[in-house]
C-alpha angles and dihedrals in degrees: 000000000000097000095055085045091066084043100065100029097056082060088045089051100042091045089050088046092053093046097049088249088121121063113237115242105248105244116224119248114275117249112246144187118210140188129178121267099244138207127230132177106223123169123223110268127177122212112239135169116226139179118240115242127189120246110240119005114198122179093213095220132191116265101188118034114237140105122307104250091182152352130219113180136056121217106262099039132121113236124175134226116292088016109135111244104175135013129212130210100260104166098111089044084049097047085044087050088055091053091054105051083050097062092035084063101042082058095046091052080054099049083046094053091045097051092047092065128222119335116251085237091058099046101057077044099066093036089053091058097045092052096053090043084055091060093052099055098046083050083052092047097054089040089058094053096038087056089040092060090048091047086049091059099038099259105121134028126258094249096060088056099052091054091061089055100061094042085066095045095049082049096050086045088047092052095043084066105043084044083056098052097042088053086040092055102041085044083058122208122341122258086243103050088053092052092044093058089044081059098055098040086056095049089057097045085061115036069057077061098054097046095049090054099054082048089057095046089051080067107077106204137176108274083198144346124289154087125314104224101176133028113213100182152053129217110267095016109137103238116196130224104293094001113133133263109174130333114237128206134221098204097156094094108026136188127234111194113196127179115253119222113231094240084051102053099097103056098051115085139149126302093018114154120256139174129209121215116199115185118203132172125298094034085291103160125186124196117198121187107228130173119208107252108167125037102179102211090217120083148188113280089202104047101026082230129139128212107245113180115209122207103230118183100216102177093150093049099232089136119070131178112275095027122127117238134194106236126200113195124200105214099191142023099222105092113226118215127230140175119243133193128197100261084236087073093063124090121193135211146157085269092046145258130329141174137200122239116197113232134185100226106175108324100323127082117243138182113234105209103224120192109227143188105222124215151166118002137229121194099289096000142078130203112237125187106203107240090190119022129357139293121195128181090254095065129094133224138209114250103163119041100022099125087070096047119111130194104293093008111181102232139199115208118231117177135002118228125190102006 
């Protein structure tokens, strides 16, 4: 009797549900955890992949031709700016450089002695034998009159008194000469003895010049700092004038170069933000901030791409030349503001994603269930754009409890996140 009973009473209750006759239980509210809708301001980025590129890349070449003498550097190392790489034999530039500061300093003695003037000593020299030569022409003077009256009146030959007349002529011309030198030397050197001799001094201080600096570019040094990547000589190979002896890096900065799509070519411009992702193993991931520096205006006729060079500062070395790099590129300075929710806030189903947004409706508490696009991501939050209803930056969302929600859930708030 009881059994029959059940049987016919489970038809009565679910017939009185179904025609509003019972009154439904009243559920609790369901226990929550919220957090605030929040506001970023993100920029538009697009996601490229670039190769690395060194900085700066020098052939370090031979200036002067000779033999290699030594060698400083492996291929691989690190050197730094100034450092010397390679050493020519230098011995012949160093014996013609010694020739040549001894006759730069024989002209310069010269120049000293002729703008010094003449000597005291030389000087009462050369009047002394003037003077001297002086007496002696006056003697032959008075000798020649003295013959010329006695030739006059037929006491000596002719030929007497021809000799005495060229003995005076030979003492005149005589005079004439030590008067010159004597004027010569209180007069001093002549103006363009001095500048002769300054001439010459200046020809030899530079052909010292010259020779010193051969010596030096025999010398082969760092231009800058960085990493030798390729040895070009031997000790003891002859290397001609220009010819190549390693090639040297610049790698701190480096350069990234990507290739630009076409619908992308306007918004790409000097000095645009970027940022470099380098993924290594064991999850190891490396950021490095970059700006565009170089957008070449000639592309690629298969691919409709165009080179586009990214400044990476690179002090740690994780980027090296060849690698490929992730590149995220920021298309335009306005920032654009979104709304982001904590990814625990989104659930997800076959008919898409919802939150639920917490409402005071009378004087209970409820979750509004808000279909949503989701979008780009940061760190712990995803953007949304509502599809249905509306979302501000002053709701909360539930982040925790929200698989049990329905729509117009009574709720009981928990815990707070994020305020």
């Amino acid at each position: 009797m009881q059994a029959n009973f059940k049987i016919w009473l489970y038809p009565v209750i679910a017939l009185a549900l179904m025609t509003g006759t019972a009154k439904p239980q009243k559920l609790p509210p369901v226990p929550v955890d919220v957090a605030p809708v929040k506001e970023f301001a993100l920029k538009n980025t697009i996601q490229l992949t670039g190769t690395a590129l060194p900085w700066t890349t020098s052939q370090l070449a031979a200036e002067v031709e000779g033999r290699v003498n030594k060698l400083f550097f492996e291929e691989g190392q690190f050197v730094k700016k100034g450092k010397l790489l390679v050493q020519m034999r230098t011995e012949p530039l160093e014996l013609e450089l010694a020739l040549t500061l001894a006759e730069r300093n024989r002209v310069a003695n010269m120049l000293k002695e002729l703008k010094a003037g003449t000597r005291k000593e030389e000087l009462s020299a050369a009047k002394a034998a003037l003077q001297r030569t002086k007496a002696r022409l006056q003697l032959s003077i008075t000798e020649l009159e003295r013959l010329k009256e006695l030739y006059e009146d037929g006491v000596v030959s002719l030929n007497e008194y021809d000799r005495a007349r060229a003995k005076e002529a030979e003492y005149r011309a005589l005079f004439d000469e030590k008067k010159a030198n004597y004027e010569e030397a209180v007069a001093g050197p002549r103006i363009e003895e001095i500048k002769r001799a300054e001439a010459n001094l200046q020809a030899a201080e530079d052909r010292i010049r010259l020779m010193e600096d051969k010596i030096n570019r025999a010398s082969i040094r760092a231009p800058f700092s960085g990493h030798i990547v390729k040895k070009e000589t031997e000790v003891g190979q002859w290397l001609d004038e220009g010819e190549s002896a390693l090639t040297l890096i610049k790698a701190d900065p480096a350069k990234i170069e990507i290739a630009l799509p076409q619908f992308y070519f306007k918004d790409i411009q000097e000095g645009n933000l970027a940022e470099a992702t380098l993924d290594f193993q064991k999850n190891i991931v490396i950021k490095l901030k970059g700006k565009v520096i170089e957008k070449l205006m000639s592309g690629d006729l298969a691919s409709r791409t165009f080179p586009v060079r990214i400044r990476i500062e690179n002090k740690d070395y994780y980027l090296a030349p060849g690698m490929l790099v992730k590149v995220k590129l920021y298309l335009k300075e306005k920032e654009e503001k979104s709304l982001f929710v904590p990814k625990d806030a989104v659930v997800r189903s076959p008919k898409g994603a919802v939150i639920w947004v917490v409402r005071k409706v009378g004087k209970s508490m409820k979750a509004l269930m808000i279909p949503v696009r989701t979008e780009q991501t940061e760190k712990n939050f995803i953007a949304i754009k509502p599809l249905k209803g509306t979302i501000s930056k002053h709701d909360r969302v539930v982040i925790h409890g929200n698989e049990r929600l329905r729509p117009n859930s009574a709720i009981s708030i928990q815990k707070r996140f994020n305020e």
